[in-house]
DONUZA-227461 format. One line per 5 residues: for each residue x, y, z of C-alpha. Coordinates in nm, 2 decimals, always signed. Each point is the difference from the previous one (the first is absolute). Layout:
DONUZA-227461
X:Y:Z ~ ...
***
This chain:
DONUZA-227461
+2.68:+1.04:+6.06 ~ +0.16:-0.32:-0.03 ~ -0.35:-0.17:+0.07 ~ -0.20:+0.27:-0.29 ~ +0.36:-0.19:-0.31
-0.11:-0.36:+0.16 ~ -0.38:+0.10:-0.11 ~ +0.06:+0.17:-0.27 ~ +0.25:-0.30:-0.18 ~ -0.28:-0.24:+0.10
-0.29:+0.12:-0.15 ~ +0.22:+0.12:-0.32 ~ +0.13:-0.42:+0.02 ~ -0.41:-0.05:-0.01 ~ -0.05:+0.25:-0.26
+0.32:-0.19:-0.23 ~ -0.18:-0.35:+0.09 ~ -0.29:+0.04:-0.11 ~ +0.14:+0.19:-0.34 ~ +0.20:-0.33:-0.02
-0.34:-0.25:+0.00 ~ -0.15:+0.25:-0.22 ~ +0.31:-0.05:-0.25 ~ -0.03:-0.39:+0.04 ~ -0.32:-0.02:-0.03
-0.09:-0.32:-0.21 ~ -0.22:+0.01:-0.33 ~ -0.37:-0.04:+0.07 ~ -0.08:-0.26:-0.28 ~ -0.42:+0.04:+0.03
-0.23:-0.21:-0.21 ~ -0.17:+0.25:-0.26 ~ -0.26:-0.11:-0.22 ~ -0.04:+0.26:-0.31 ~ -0.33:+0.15:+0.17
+0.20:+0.08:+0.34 ~ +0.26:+0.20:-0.17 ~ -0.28:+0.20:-0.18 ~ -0.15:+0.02:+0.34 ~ +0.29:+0.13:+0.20
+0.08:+0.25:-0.28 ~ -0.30:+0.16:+0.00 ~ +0.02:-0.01:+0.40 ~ +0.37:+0.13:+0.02 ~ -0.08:+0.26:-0.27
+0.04:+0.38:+0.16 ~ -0.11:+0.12:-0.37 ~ -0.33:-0.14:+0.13 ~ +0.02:+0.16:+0.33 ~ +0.07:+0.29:-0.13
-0.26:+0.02:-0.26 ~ -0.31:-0.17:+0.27 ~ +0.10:+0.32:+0.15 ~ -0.04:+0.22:-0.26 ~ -0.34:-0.13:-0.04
-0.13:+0.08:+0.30 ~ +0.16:+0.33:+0.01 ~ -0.20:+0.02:-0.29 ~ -0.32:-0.11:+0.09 ~ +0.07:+0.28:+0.34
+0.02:+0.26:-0.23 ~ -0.32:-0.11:-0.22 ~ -0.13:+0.00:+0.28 ~ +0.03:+0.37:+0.15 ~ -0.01:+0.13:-0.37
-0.39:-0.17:+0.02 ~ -0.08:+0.19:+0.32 ~ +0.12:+0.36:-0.15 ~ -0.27:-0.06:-0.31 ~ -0.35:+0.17:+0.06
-0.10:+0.05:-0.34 ~ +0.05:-0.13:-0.35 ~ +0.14:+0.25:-0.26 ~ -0.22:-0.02:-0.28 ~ +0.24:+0.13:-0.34
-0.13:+0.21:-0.26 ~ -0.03:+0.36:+0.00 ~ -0.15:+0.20:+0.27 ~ +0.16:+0.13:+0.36 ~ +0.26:-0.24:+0.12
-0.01:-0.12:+0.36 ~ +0.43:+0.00:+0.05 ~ -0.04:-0.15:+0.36 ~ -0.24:-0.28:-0.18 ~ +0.26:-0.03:-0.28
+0.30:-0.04:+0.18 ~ -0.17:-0.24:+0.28 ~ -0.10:-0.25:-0.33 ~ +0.27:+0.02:-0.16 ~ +0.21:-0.09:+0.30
-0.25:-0.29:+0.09 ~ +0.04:-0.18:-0.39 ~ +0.34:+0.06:+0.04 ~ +0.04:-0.17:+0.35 ~ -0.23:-0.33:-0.12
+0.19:-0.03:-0.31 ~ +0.29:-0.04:+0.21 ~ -0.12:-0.19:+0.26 ~ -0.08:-0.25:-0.33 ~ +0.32:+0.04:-0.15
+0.21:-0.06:+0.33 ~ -0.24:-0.32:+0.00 ~ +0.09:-0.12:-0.35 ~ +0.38:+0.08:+0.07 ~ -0.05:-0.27:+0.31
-0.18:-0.26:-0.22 ~ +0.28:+0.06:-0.29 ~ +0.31:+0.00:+0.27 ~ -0.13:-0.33:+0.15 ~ -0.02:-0.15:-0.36
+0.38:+0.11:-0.11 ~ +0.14:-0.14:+0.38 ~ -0.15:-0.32:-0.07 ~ +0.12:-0.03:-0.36 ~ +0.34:+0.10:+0.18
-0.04:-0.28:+0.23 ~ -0.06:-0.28:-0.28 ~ +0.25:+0.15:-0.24 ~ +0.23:-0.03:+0.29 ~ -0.05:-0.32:+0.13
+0.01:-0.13:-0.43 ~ +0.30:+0.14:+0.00 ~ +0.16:-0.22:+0.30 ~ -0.12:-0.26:-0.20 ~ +0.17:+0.12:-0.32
+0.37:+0.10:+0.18 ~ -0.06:-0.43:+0.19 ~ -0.02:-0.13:-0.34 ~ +0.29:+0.22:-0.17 ~ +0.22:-0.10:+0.30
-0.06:-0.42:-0.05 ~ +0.11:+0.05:-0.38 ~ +0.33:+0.23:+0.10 ~ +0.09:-0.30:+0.21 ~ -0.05:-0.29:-0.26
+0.17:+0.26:-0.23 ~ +0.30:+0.01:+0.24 ~ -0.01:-0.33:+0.10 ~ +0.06:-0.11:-0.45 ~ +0.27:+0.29:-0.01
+0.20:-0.12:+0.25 ~ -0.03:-0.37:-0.08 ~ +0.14:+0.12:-0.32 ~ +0.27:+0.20:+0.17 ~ +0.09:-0.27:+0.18
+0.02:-0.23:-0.38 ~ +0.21:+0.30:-0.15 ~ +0.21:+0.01:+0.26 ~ +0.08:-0.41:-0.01 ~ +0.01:+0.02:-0.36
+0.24:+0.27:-0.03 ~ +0.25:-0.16:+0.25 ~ +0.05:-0.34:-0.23 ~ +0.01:+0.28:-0.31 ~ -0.30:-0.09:-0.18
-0.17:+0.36:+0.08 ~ +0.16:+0.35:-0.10 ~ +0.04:+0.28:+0.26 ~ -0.20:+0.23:-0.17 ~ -0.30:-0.23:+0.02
+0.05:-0.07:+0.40 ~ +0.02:+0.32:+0.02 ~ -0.32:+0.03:-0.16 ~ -0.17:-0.27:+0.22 ~ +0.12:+0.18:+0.29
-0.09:+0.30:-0.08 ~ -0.35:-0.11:-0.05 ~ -0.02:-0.18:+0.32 ~ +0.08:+0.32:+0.14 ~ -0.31:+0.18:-0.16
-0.20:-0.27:+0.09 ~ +0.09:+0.07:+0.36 ~ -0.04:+0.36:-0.02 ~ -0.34:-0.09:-0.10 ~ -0.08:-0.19:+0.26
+0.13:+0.29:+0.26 ~ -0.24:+0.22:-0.23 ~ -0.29:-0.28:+0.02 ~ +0.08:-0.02:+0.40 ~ -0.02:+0.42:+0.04
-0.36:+0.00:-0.25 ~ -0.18:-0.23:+0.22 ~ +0.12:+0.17:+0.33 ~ -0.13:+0.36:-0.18 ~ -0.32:-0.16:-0.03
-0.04:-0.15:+0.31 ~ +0.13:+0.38:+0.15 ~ -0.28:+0.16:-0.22 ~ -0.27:-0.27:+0.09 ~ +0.11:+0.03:+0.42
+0.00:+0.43:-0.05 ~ -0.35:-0.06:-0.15 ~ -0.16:-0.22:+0.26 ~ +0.15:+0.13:+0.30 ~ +0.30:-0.24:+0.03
+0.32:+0.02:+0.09 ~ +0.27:+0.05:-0.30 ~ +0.19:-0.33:+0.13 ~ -0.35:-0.20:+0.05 ~ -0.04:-0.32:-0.28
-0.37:-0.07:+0.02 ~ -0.09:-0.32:-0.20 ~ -0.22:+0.07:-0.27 ~ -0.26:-0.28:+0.05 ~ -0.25:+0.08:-0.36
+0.17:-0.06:-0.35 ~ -0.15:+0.15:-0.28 ~ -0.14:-0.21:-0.29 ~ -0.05:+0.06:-0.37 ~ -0.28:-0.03:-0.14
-0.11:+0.19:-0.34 ~ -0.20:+0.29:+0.09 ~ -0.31:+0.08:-0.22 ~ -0.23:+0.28:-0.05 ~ -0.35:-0.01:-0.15
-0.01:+0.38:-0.15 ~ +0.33:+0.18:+0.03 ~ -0.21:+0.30:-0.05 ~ -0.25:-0.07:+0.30 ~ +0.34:+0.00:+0.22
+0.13:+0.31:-0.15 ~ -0.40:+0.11:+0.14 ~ +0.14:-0.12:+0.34 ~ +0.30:+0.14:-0.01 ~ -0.18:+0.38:-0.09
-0.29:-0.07:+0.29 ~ +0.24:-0.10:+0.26 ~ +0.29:+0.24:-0.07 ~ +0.04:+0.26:+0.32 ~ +0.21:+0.25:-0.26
-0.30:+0.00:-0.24 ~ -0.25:+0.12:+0.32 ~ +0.21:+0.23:+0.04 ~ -0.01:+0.15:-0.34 ~ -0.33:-0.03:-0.04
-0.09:+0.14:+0.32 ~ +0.23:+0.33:-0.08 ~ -0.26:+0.04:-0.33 ~ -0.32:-0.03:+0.22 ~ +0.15:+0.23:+0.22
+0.13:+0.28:-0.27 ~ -0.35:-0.03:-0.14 ~ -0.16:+0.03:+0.36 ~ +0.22:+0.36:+0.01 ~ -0.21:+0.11:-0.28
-0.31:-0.13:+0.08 ~ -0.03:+0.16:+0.38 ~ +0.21:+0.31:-0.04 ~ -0.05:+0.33:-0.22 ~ +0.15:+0.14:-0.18
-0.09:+0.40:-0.10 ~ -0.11:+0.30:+0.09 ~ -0.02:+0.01:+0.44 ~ +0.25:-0.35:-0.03 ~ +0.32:+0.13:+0.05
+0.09:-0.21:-0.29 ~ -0.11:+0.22:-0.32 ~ +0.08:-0.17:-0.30 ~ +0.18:-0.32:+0.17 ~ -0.30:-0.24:-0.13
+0.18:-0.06:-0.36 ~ +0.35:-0.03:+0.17 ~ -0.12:-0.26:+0.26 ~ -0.18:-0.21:-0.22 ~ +0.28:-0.12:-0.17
+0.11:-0.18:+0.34 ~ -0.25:-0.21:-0.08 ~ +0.13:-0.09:-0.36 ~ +0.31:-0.06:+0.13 ~ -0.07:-0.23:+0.25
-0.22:-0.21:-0.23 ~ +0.29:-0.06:-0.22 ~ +0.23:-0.10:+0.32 ~ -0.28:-0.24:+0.04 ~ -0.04:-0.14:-0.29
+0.39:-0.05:-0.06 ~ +0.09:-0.14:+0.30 ~ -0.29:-0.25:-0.09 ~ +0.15:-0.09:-0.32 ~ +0.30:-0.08:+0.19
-0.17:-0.22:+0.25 ~ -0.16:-0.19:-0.30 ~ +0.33:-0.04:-0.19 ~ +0.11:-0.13:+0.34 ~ -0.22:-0.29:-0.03
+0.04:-0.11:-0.33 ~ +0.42:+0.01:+0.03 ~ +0.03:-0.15:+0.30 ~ -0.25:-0.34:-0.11 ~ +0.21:+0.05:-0.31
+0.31:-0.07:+0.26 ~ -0.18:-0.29:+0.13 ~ -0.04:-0.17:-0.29 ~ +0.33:+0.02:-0.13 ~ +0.14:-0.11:+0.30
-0.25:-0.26:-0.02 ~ +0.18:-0.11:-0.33 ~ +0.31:+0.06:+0.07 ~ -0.07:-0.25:+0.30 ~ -0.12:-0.31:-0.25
+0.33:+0.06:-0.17 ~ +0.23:-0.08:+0.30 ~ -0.24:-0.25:+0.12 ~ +0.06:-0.23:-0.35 ~ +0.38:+0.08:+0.04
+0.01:-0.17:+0.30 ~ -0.20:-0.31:-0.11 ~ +0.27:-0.02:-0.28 ~ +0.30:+0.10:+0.23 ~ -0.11:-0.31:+0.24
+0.00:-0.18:-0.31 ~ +0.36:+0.09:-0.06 ~ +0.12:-0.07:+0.36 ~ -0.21:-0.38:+0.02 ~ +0.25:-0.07:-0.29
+0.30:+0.16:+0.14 ~ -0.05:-0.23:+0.29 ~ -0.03:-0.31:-0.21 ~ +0.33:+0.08:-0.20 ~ +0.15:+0.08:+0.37
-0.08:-0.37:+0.11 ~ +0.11:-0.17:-0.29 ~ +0.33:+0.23:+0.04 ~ -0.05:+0.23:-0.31 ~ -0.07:+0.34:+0.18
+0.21:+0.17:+0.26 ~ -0.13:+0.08:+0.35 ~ +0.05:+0.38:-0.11 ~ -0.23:-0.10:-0.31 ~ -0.24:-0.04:+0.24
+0.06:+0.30:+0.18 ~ +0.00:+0.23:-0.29 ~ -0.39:-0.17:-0.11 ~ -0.09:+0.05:+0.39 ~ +0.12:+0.35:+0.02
-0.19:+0.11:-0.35 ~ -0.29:-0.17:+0.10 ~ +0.04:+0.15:+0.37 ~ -0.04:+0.31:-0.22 ~ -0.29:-0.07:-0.17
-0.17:-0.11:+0.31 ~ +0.07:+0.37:+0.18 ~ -0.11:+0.23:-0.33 ~ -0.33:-0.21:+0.05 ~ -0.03:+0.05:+0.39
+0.13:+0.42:-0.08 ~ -0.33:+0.01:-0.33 ~ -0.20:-0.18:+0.30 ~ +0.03:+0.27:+0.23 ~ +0.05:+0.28:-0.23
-0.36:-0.14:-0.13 ~ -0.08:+0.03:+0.39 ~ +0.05:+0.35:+0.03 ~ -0.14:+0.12:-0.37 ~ -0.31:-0.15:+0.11
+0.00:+0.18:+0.33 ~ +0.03:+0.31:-0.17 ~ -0.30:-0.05:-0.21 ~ -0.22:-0.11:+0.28 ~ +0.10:+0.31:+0.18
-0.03:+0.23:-0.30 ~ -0.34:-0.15:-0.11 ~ -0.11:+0.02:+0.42 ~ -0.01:-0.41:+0.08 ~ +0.17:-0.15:+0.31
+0.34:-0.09:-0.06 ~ -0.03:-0.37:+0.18
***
């Protein structure tokens, strides 16, 4: 007995060691370039899995539905053959599925890659938020620290230290806030590509603006319809309503008597889905360059700012050396330009990732 305790408190000492190194395990920092992390995602992804299986379940069932068809019903009146009937229908049904589960793969693998870049844009975005919160901090508490001095020889009221306190404080919170947003992403990213949650891989691609141009926004909304796995669908539900129709009576010796002006409207119906959910797809297009373009703008704006905000802290510096600005004069034209210099790297990426979205709306590799 006593022998069975010694065993039993050694392998549970085991068990609690090896819990420990899992616990202390340090954070993997791997190299990713952009095209890795779209890579891993679309390896790591069990939506894929899941849906590659699907498709050959699929093609399986195609399959045996084929081998059950000996003749081809031909429509129209005359004697209906049910086994003939049922065995077609069965086998249109089976391939258009088989097709469909195959256009759910191809649009699955498009979304998990989009996932991937928006993702790994977004690291990018929470890096840059988290260097302005701590030149932000860094000018708040420089001007704590003046408040403080100031109100001690009574040249500053308590109200306004206070108030410079109290903003250092926000400006701290921020940066805890800045701190938590970039380990979300990372989290999010890592879940993505098969990562651990702790794991801090180092993002090796950044992403560049550059103005993005189309020839005929009307030949990508084209694109857009041609490559769209939700318009297949639809249109593929009106080929098949019209196929019921075509192949199957409906009258006298059917089974159906009367159904033909009742069915039929299926096919309207769908045709409007179609053509609706095309319209959408097409007004996709157009808003989202729309988007682009605007952010586009918007970017020129903030880039002049900054031109003229270095402008403003080259002469801040001269007075400084001559003795007729402050060292927090300098801070205060570093920090606003520190803010400047962030919206433009957050239009930058936000450009990044409107882009993306077109390419994979209008069916064009995303890198």
């Amino acid at each position: 007995m006593k022998k069975l305790t010694i065993i039993f408190l050694s392998l549970a000492l085991m068990i609690l060691g090896t819990a420990s190194a899992a616990l202390a395990k340090e954070p993997a920092t791997p190299e990713l370039t952009l095209e890795d992390v779209i890579n891993m995602a679309v390896k790591n992804s069990l939506v894929l899995k899941s849906s590659e299986l699907a498709k050959d379940q699929a093609w399986e069932a195609r399959k045996d539905a084929a081998d059950d068809v000996s003749l081809r019903p031909s429509g129209g009146g005359g004697a209906v053959n049910v086994a003939a009937e049922s065995s077609f229908t069965k086998l249109m049904q089976s391939s258009t599925n088989y097709l469909t589960q195959s256009k759910s793969l191809q649009e699955a693998e498009k979304n998990i890659k989009l996932d991937a870049y928006q993702k790994y844009a977004n690291i990018l975005i929470a890096q840059e938020s988290l260097k302005y919160a701590e030149i932000a901090l860094e000018k708040e508490q420089m001007a704590e620290r003046l408040a403080k001095i100031s109100a001690q020889v009574g040249i500053l009221s308590n109200p306004e230290l206070v108030g410079a306190e109290s903003t250092a404080q926000v400006s701290a919170a921020a940066l805890q806030e800045a701190k938590e947003n970039l380990d979300k992403a990372y989290v999010e990213l890592n879940s993505l590509i098969g990562l651990w949650p702790e794991d801090r891989p180092v993002l090796q691609d950044d992403i560049n603006f550059e103005k993005y141009t189309v020839p005929n926004i009307n030949t990508e909304a084209s694109r857009a319809e041609t490559s769209s796995e939700a318009l297949w669908k639809l249109e593929q539900l009106v080929s098949l309503q019209k196929m019921d129709l075509k192949y199957f009576s409906y009258g006298p010796g059917s089974g159906a008597l009367n159904s033909y002006n009742i069915e039929k409207f299926d096919i309207d119906i769908a045709k409007y889905n179609l053509d609706d959910a095309r319209r959408e797809v097409r007004n996709a297009v157009f808003t989202l360059y729309k988007d682009i373009q605007a952010n586009e703008e918007q970017y020129n704006k903030v880039d002049a700012a900054i031109k003229a905000k270095e402008e403003t802290l080259r002469v801040a510096r001269a007075k400084y050396d001559v003795g007729m600005a402050t060292a927090m004069d300098i801070k205060t034209v570093e920090a606003e330009l520190a803010s400047y210099q962030t919206n433009l790297e957050l239009l930058k990426y936000q450009h990044a990732i409107l882009i993306a979205n077109f390419k994979n709306l209008t069916g064009k590799a995303l890198i």
